[in-house]
Residue, then its C-alpha position, 0 to 999 in steps of 0.5 A: x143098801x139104801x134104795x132110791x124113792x124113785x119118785x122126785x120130791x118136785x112131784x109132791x112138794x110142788x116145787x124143785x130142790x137143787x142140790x149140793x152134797x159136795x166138799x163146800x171148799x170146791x165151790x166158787x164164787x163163781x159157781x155160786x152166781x150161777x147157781x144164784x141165776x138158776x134159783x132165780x129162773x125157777x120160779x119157787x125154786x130151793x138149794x139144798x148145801x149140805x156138807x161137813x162145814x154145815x156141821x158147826x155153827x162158824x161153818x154155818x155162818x161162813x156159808x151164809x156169809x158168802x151167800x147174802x155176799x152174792x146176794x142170795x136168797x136166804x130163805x130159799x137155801x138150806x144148809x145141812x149138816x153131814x149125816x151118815x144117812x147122807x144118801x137117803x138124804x138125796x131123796x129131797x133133792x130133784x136135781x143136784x148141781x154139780x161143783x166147778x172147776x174141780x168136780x165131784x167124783x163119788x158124790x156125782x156117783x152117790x147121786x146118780x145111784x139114788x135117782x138123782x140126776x146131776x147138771x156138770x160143767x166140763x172143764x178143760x183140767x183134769x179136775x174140772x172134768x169128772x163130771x163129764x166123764x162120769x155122766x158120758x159112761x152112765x149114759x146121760x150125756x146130755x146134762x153135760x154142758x160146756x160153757x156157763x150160759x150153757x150151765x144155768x140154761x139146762x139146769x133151769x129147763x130141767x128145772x122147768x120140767x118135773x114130768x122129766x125131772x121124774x122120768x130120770x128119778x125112774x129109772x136112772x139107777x136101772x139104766x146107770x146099773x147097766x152102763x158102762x161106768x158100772x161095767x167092773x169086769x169090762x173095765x179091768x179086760x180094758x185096764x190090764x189090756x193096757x198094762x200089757x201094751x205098757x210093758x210089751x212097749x217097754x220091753x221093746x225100747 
């Protein structure tokens, strides 16, 4: 079981690394503005995209595309291919930036495992709020945010604060191992409790 480096890369590096480990079909246009508008307001900033499209050189290509379409910076982006040591990869990454309007699930899980905290966007869908749910029970509530503004403004003052961006590197896989979303027999009591009360209900009908 790979461990987290516990220390944010920030710290050494001297700069923040963004980072996107998500299904590349998941994110916008719109997404990508506003993650544009966050690499713009911290100063030095990089955004690391590493998925299966990353993988081959037309997939490569297609990314950058988009990407010079919304005006990015190129030289501040890195795409990466997928890897099987993809979870130590989150070692290089400070803060990842979650995907909209369908959010990731296991990958915002995979990330808060290894120290990472994850900035989420919640939707009024069932897809679009993962995120949300996900980081409420891992006890990190406040890197939910609910409109746009809202999404760049906590990415960037996170982004501004490596003092902070350690402290969650520290101890976020201590505090996610004893929250609730980690809670595997409480989960289950509460499951088949509402499996009985299912069929007590339909007995009754």
């Amino acid at each position: 079981m790979p461990t987290a480096g516990f220390e944010a890369p920030c710290l050494s590096k001297g700069y923040v690394t963004f980072g996107s480990f998500n299904n590349f079909a998941k994110v916008t246009d719109e997404t990508l503005l506003l993650w544009r508008g966050i690499l713009e307001q911290v100063e030095d900033a990089r955004l690391v995209i590493k998925g299966k499209i990353c993988s081959i050189p037309s997939g490569v290509e297609r990314v950058q595309e988009r990407l010079r379409r919304l005006s990015f910076d190129l030289t501040r982006v890195e795409l990466r291919p997928y890897s099987p040591d993809y979870l130590e990869q989150y070692r290089d990454i400070d803060i990842a930036l979650d995907a909209m309007p369908y959010n990731g699930g296991l990958t915002t899980c995979e990330a808060l495992y290894m120290g990472v905290p994850v900035v989420s966007l919640r939707g009024r869908s069932h897809g679009s709020r993962f995120g949300a749910s996900i980081l409420t029970n891992a006890g990190v509530r406040e890197l939910v945010v609910e409109t746009d503004v809202n999404y760049v403004r906590r990415a960037v003052q996170l982004g501004n604060a490596p003092e902070l961006i350690g402290a969650y590197h520290s101890g976020l896989r201590a505090n996610l191992l004893k929250s609730s979303l980690m809670d595997a027999k409480n989960y289950m009591q509460e499951l088949e409790s509402a499996y009985r009360q299912t069929w007590q209900n339909f007995c009754i009908i």
